[in-house]
C-alpha positions in Angstrom: 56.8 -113.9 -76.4 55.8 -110.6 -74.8 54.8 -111.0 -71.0 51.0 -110.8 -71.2 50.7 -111.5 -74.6 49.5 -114.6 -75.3 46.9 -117.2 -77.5 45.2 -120.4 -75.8 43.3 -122.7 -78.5 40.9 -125.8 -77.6 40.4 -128.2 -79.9 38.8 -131.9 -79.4 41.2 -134.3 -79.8 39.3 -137.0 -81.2 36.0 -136.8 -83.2 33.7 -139.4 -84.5 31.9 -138.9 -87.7 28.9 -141.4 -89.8 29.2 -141.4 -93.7 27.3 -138.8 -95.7 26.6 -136.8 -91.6 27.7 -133.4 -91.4 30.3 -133.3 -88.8 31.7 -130.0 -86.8 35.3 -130.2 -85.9 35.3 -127.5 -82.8 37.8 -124.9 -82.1 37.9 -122.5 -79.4 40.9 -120.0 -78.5 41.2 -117.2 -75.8 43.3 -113.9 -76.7 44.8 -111.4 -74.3 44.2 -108.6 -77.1 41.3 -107.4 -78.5 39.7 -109.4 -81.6 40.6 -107.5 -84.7 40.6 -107.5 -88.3 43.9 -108.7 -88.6 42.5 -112.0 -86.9 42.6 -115.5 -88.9 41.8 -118.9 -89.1 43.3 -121.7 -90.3 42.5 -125.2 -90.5 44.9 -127.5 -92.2 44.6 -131.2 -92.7 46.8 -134.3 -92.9 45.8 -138.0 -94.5 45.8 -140.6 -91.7 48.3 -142.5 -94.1 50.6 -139.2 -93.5 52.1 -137.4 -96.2 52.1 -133.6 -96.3 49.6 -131.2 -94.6 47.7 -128.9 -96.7 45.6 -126.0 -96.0 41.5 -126.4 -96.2 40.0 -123.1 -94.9 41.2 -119.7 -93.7 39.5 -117.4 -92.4 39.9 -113.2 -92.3 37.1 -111.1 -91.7 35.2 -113.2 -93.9 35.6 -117.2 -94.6 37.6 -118.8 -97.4 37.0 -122.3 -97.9 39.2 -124.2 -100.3 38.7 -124.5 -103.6 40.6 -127.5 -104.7 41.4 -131.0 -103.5 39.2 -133.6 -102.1 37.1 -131.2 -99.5 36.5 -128.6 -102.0 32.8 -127.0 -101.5 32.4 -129.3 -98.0 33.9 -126.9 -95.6 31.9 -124.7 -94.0 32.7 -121.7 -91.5 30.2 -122.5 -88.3 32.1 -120.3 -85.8 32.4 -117.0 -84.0 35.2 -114.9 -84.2 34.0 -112.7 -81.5 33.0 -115.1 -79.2 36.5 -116.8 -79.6 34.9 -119.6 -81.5 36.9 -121.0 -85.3 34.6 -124.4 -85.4 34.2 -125.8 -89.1 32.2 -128.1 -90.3 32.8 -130.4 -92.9 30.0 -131.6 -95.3 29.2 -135.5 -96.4 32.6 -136.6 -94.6 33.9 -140.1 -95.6 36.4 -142.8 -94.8 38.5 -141.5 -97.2 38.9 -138.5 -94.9 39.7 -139.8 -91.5 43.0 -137.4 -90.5 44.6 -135.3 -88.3 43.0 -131.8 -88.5 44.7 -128.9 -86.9 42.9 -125.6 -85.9 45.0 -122.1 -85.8 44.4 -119.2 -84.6 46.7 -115.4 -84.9 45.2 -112.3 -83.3 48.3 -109.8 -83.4 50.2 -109.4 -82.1 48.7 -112.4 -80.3 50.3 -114.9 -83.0 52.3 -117.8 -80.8 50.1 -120.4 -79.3 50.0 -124.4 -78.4 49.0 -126.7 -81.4 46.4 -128.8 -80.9 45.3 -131.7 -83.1 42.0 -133.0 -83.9 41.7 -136.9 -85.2 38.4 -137.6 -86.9 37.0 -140.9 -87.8 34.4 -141.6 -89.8 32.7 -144.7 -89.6 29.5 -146.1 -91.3 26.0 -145.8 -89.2 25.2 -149.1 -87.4 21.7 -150.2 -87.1 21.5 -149.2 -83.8 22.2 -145.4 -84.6 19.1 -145.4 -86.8 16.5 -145.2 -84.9 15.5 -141.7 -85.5 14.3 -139.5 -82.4 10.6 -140.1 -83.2 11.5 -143.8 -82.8 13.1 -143.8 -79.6 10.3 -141.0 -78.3 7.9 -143.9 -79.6 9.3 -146.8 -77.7 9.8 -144.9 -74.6 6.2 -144.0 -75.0 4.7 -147.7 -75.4 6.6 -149.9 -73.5 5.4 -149.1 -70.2 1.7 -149.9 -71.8 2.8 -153.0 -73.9 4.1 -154.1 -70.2 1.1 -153.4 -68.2 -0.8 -155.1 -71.1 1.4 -158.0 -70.5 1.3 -158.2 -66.5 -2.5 -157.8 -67.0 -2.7 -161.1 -69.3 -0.6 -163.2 -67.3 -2.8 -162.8 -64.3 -5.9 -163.3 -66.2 -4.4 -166.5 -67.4 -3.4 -167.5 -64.1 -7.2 -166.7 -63.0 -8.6 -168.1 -65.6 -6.6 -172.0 -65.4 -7.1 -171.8 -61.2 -11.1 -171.5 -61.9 -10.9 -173.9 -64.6 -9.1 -176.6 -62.3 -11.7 -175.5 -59.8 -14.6 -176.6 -62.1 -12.8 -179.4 -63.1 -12.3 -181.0 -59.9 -15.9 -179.7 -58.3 -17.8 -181.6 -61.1 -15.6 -184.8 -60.6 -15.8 -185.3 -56.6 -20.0 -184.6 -57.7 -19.8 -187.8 -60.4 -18.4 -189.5 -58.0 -20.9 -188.9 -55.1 -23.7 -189.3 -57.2 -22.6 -192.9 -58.6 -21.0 -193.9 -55.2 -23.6 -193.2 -52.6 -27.1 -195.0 -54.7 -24.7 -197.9 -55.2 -23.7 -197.6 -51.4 -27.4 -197.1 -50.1 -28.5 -200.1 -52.1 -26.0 -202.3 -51.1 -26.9 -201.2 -47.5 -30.3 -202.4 -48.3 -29.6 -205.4 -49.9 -27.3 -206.6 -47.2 -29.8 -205.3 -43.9 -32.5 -207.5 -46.2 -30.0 -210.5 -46.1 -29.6 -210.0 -42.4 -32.8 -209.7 -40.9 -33.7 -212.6 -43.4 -30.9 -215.2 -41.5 -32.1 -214.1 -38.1 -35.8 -214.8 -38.8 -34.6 -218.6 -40.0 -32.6 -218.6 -36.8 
């Protein structure tokens, strides 16, 4: 390789994908020459079981998806050519295509460069995941209210059992001063009458 002359590419090495969610598989490169015509893309892809890589998209000026196999018309070209971008994206990805994806970039006479490899797995949405935007925007919205609403009936409770228990034992410690004390204050009477009546026989 020429001193100088030399191709960087970037590439994430793992990416996680949901069934049926369009996914992009990024790719970024730097070039010490000039972006030309002569630039292209390729993205090639490899089964997770192994077996031989083949060629899914390529890209020259304008983009070439493939035509055949089992992402034909699900590859789409989402990148930037002059901005050193060469992401894809890949349409209603499924199990079936978890892999090894490998992004490549030439830009003569910029043509040798480092390999990087992108693993994507694509798993199935849990419920979690499905609370939409809105939902979330909805929740974070309400809950402080639902907990002020909460704090605020608690402490009416509270009030409301302390004045209750109040009442309760008020009107008790009354019954019982009303039926004690004429009971009291006739026994009183009954036993002064008794008294004064013993001295006078005295």
């Amino acid at each position: 390789v020429l001193a100088g002359v030399f191709l960087e590419i970037r590439a994430s090495p793992k990416v996680r994908a949901f069934i049926g969610e369009q996914v992009s598989l990024r790719c970024s490169f730097t070039s010490s020459s000039p972006i030309s015509e002569s630039l292209t893309v390729d993205w090639t892809y490899q089964p997770l079981s192994g077996g031989q890589m083949e060629s899914i998209f390529h890209y020259q000026s304008v983009p070439y998806p493939t035509s055949v196999g089992k992402f034909k018309d699900r590859i789409s070209w989402v990148g930037n050519v002059a901005k050193g971008d060469a992401s894809i994206a890949i349409q209603n990805p499924a199990v079936s295509d978890n892999g090894t994806f490998i992004c490549s970039v030439k830009n003569p006479p910029d043509v040798y460069h480092n390999i990087p490899q992108t693993t994507l797995v694509v798993t199935e949405r849990g419920l979690f995941f499905q609370l939409t935007s809105a939902s979330l925007l909805s929740i974070l919205v309400f809950l402080p209210s639902i907990l002020v609403v909460i704090v605020l009936l608690v402490r009416m409770g509270r009030k409301f059992r302390a004045i209750k228990e109040k009442t309760k034992s008020g009107c008790k410690k009354s019954s019982i001063e009303v039926s004690d004390e004429p009971e009291r204050a006739e026994a009183d009477g009954c036993l002064g009458k008794l008294k004064n009546w013993c001295l006078a026989c005295v």
